[in-house]
N, C-alpha and C positions, 0 to 999 in steps of 0.2 A: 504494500500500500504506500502511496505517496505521503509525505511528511505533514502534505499540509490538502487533504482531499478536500472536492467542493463533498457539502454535506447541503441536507435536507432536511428541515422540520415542518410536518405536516400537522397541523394543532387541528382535531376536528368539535367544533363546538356541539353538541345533536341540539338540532331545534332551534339554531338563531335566526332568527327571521333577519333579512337585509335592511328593512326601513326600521326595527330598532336597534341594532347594532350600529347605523346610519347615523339615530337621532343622540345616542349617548355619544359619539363620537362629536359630533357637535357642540354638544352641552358639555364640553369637557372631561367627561367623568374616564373616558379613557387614555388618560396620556402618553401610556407606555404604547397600544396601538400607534399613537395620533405619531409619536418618535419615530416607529419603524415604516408609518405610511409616507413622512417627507421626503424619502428616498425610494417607496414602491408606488403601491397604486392599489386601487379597490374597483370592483366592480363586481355584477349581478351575474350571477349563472343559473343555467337551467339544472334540474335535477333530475332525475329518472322516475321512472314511473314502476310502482306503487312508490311515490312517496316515503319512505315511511324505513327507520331504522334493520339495519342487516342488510336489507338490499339495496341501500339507498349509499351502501358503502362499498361496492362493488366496483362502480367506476374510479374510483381514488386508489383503489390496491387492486385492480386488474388490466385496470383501461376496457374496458368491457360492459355493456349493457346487461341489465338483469335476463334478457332477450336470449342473449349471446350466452350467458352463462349458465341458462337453463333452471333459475332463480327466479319465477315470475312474484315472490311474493313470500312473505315471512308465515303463511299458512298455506297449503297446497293437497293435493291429492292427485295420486298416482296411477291414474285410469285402468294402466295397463294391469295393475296386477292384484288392485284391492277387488275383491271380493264378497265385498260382506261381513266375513266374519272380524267384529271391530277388535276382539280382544287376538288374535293370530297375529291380522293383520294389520294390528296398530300401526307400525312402522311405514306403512304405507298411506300413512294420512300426517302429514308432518306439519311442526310446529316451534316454528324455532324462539318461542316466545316459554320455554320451560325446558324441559328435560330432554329434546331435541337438540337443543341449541349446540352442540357440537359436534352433529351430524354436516351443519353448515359447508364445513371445507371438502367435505367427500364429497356433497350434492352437485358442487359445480362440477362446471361441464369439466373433465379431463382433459381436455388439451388446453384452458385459460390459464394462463401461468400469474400468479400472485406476485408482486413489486420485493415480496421478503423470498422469494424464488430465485429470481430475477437479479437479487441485489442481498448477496449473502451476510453483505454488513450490515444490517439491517435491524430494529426492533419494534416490538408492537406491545404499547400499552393501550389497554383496556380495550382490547379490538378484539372484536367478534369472529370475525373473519384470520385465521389465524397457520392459515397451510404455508407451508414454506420454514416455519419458525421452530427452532429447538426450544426446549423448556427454559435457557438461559437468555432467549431473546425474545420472550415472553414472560418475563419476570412479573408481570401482576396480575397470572392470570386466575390464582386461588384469590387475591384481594378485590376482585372486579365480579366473583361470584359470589361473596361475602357479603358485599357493600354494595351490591345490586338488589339481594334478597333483603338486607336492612330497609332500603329507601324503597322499594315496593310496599314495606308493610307499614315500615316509621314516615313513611312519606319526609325522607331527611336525607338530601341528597349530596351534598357538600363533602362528606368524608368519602367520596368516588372522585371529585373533583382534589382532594387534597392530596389523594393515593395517586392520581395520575401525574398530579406535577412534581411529587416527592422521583416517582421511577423516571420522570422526563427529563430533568437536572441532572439524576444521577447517569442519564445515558447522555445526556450530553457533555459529561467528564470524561467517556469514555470513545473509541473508536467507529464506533458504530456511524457508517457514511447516510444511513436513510432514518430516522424516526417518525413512528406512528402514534400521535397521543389521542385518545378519544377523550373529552368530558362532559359528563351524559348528563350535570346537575340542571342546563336550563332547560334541557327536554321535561327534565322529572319536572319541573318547578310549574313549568308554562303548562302540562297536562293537570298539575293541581288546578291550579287558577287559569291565568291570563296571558298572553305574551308577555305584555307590559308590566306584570305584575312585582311587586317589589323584590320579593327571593329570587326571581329571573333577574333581575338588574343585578342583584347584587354578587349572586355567581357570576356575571358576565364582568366585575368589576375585577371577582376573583380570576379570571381568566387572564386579562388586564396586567393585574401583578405577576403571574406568571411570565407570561412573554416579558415582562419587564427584566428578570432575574435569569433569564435566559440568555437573553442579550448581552444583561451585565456578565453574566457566564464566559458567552463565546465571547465578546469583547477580550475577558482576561486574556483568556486561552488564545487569545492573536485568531479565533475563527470568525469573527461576523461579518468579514467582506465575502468570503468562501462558503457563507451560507445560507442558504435560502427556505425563508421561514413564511410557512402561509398558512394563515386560520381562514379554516370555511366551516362550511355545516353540511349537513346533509340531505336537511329537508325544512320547510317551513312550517307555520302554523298557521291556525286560526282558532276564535272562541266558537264552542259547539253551543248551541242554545236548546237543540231538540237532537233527540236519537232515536234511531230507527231501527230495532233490530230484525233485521234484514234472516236470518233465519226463521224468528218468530213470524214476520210478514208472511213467507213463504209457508209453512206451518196453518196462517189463518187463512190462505187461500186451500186448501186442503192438500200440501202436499207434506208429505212425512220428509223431514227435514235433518243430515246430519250436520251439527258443529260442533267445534271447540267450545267449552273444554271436556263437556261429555258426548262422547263420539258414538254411545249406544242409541240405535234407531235402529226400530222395526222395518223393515224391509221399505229404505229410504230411497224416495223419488229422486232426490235433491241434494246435492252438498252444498253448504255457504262457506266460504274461508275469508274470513273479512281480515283486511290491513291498515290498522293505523291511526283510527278505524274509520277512514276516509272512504275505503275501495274495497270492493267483494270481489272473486271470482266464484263461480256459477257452476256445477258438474250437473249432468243432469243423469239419470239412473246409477251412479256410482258403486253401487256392488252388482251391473254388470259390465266383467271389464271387457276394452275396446283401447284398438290401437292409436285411433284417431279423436278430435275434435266430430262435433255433429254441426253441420251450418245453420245459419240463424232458419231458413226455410224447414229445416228437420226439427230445429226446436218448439215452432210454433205451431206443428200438430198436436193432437192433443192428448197422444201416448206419450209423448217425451218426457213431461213431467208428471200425466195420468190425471189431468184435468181440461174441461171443455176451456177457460177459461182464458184469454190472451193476456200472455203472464206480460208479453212486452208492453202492452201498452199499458196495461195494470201499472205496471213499473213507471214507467212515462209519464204517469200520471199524479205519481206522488210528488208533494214539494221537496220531498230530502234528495231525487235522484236527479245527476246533471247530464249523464250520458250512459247511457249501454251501446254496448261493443259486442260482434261475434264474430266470426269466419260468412264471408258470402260465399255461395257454393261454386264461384268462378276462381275462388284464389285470394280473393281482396280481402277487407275486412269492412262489415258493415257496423255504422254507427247511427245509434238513434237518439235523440234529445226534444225537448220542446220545439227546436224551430225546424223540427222536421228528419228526413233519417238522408243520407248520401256512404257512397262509399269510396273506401281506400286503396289505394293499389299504388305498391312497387312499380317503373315505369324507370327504362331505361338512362334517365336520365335523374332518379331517382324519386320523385313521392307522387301520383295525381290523386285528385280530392273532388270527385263528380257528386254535384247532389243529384237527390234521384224525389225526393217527396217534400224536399225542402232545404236549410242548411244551418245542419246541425250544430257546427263546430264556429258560425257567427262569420263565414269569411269572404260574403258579399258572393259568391261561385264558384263556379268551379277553376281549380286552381292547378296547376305545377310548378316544378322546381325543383331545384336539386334539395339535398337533405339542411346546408349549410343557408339554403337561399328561406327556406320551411323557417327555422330557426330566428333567422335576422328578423323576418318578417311579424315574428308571432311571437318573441319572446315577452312581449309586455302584454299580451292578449289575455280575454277572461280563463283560457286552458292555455298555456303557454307550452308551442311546442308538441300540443297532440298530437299529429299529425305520425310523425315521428315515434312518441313511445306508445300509441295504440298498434302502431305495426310493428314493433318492437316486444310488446307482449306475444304477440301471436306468433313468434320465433320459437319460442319454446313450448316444446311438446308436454310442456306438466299445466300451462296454464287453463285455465277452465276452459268450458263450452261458454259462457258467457264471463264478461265484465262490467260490472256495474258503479258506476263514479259518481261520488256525493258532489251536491253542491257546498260550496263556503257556509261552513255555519252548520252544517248538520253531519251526523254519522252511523255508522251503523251497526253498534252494539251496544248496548245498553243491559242485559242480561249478565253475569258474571263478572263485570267489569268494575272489579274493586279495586281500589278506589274508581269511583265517577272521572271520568275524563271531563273535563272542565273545558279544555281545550286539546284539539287533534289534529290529524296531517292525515295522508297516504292518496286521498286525490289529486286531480290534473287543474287544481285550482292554483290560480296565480300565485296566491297567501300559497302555498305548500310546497309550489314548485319554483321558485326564484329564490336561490342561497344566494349568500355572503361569497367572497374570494378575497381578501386582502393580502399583501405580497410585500414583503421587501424587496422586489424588484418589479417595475414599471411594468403592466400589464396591457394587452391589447384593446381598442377601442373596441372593437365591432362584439357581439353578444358570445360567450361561449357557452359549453355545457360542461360539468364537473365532469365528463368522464374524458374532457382533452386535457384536462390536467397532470393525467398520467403520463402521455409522452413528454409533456416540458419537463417534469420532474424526473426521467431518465436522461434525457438530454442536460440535463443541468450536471445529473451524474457522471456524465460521460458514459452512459452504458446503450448497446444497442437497443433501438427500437426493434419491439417485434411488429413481422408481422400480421395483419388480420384482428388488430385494436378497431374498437370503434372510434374511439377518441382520434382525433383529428391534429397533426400538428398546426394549430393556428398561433401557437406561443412557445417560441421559443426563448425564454428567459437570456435578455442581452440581446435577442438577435431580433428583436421586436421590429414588426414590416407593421405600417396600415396599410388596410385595403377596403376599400367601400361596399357598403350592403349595396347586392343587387335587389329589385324589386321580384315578388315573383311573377311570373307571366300568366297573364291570362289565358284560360283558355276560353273556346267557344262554348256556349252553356247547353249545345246538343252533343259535345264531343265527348266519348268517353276519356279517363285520364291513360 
């Protein structure tokens, strides 16, 4: 190893929304931030879809879409092989929200290689995500199952955020060229209460002093020109006012219903796997297995789920739902919403977006572009960037027969969920899907998404890019190009995409 390597600090805040991270930065209360931003840069990214912690960490330590990784969501089921019998087959209805949770790093896809893979100097505190790492470059990984199970029950989330800056200091004494710090207290905080609410602020303060003593750190140690230190998050928030539980829904339409956290049902029509608890996905007959998806035209017969009743517009019809998603039986993907349903297709040049009974997704027509052009276009829109991870779900073969996306303000579990979520994430709403990115070094104008951050951050390293990333090099840290958002093109409103 060189005497004096570039290194990496990836600080992941979960849960800091952009406009209050934004406003305290303003209001002074962050100075240590406001110190390392006068020589970098901040700006807005898009996150992935579900929303919602585990899989919303995938792009940062993979370069990879949950899509790609075969991760559509931190609840899921297994079509091909669950059967019925819930207590056999448990394992085939996964749940990385308990005693699952370190099934994680086997479920991805085998051939996405991990950043602690990739980069053997490497360590990871409080990360979930943890394939790559020996037991000594995982050093808090008993203290992050300890003081995860305290703040679930003490709702006291701060000794998770103390445990992670105690191991971040101490690796950054050490050789380690890549660190990973997760600190999970304004998630916990913002789901008690509010985004804005005071215990959020004030871990965000503690977050704050951290980077502060870091700095002062590598400063001693002659490292803080050689390294590049960036806190993001992973997903946003919003206040929940009304919840929907989305199993129970199903249930009062008369279909036999299985979910977490009791997975026993009588010979069940329907599985619900809600995330976040923003976004469900949908199985429909689930103990019998099949190798495939069913298209939205198969689902709305009335064997599908064993009711005459039309579950989609049922669903449409509620105030908590903002869009359902499925497979159209051409390939694409069909999406329905209030202003009507259109579909998605792959298209040589990357995304078309033809309405077909109206336009769902709010974007004046039918539309193309490339994936980058999708992006620039949409990332401040009421779904920022759907376009992109509705097709992006439908990649992996474990996501539901259907998708179902909350509007802002509502969710959909309410049943077992102790503590009350106050506030929640995991839909394609703007509040969920627009993080933080702040940088000790100068950042691009034009809109990214967290999952291009993994190539800058090899590139910083000096290590090769792989390839077959989704992440995009648009930032090269030092090497920073602009370039101008193109618009997307219109298409003709009788042309398919």
């Amino acid at each position: 190893m060189r005497a004096n390597p570039a290194r990496c600090f990836l600080l992941l805040v979960d849960g800091l929304r952009p406009d209050v991270a934004e406003e305290r930065l303003a209001a002074g209360d962050l100075p240590h931030l406001a110190e390392m931003l006068d020589e970098g840069g901040r700006t807005r990214a898009i996150t992935v879809f579900p929303s919602t912690t585990s899989v919303a960490y995938l792009p940062f330590l993979t370069g990879c879409t949950p899509g790609r990784c075969n991760i559509p969501s931190i609840r899921w089921l297994d079509r091909r092989t669950y059967g019925g019998r819930w207590w056999r087959e448990r394992d085939a209805v996964r749940s990385y929200c308990g005693y699952q949770a370190p099934r994680l790093d086997d479920d991805i896809a085998p051939d996405v290689r991990t950043i602690f893979e990739l980069v053997p100097e490497s360590i990871g505190i409080f990360t979930p995500i943890a394939r790559g790492l020996t037991p000594a470059r995982d050093p808090s990984r008993r203290e992050r199952q300890l003081w995860g199970a305290l703040a679930h029950y003490a709702q006291w989330h701060q000794p998770s955020d103390d445990a992670a800056a105690r191991h971040l200091l101490r690796a950054a004494a050490g050789p380690a060229r890549f660190v990973f710090a997760q600190f999970p207290a304004v998630d916990g905080y913002t789901h008690q209460a509010h985004p804005e609410a005071a215990s959020v602020l004030r871990a965000l303060r503690g977050v704050d002093r951290v980077v502060g003593q870091l700095r002062d750190q590598l400063r001693r140690q002659g490292q803080l020109e050689n390294s590049l230190l960036l806190l993001v998050s992973d997903h946003g928030s919003a206040t929940v006012h009304t919840h929907l539980d989305l199993p129970d829904w199903f249930r009062a339409h008369g279909v036999p219903t299985l979910s977490h956290p009791v997975l026993w049902e009588r010979e069940p029509r329907a599985a619900v796997m809600v995330a976040g608890n923003g976004s469900a996905m949908v199985y429909a007959r689930p103990g019998v297995p099949r190798q495939g998806r069913w298209p939205v035209d198969r689902l709305r017969q009335p064997d599908a789920f064993g009711v005459s009743d039309d579950l989609f517009a049922a669903l449409l019809r509620e105030p908590s739902v903002g869009l359902v998603a499925g497979e159209a039986g051409d390939g694409g993907v069909w999406v329905g919403g209030n202003g009507g349903t259109a579909i998605l297709r792959r298209t040589p040049s990357g995304i078309g977006y033809r309405p077909v009974s109206g336009d769902p997704l709010g974007l004046g027509g039918a539309r193309s572009g490339s994936v980058r052009e999708w992006l620039e276009s949409t990332w401040d829109a009421e779904y920022p960037d759907a376009a992109y991870q509705l097709l992006d779900q439908f990649r992996a073969d474990r996501t539901g027969d259907l998708l179902v996306v909350a509007r802002e303000g509502y969710d959909f579990r309410r049943r077992f969920e102790v503590p009350e979520h106050r506030a929640g994430h995991g839909s394609l709403a703007r509040s969920h899907m627009q993080t933080p990115v702040w940088s000790s070094a100068p950042l691009p104008a034009e809109p990214i998404r967290t999952v291009d951050l993994f190539p800058a951050v090899l590139n910083w390293l000096g290590e090769v890019i792989p390839a077959g990333l989704d992440g995009e090099r648009v930032w090269l840290p030092g090497e920073h190009r602009a370039r101008a958002a193109a618009p997307l093109a219109m298409a003709p409103s009788t042309a398919g995409p």
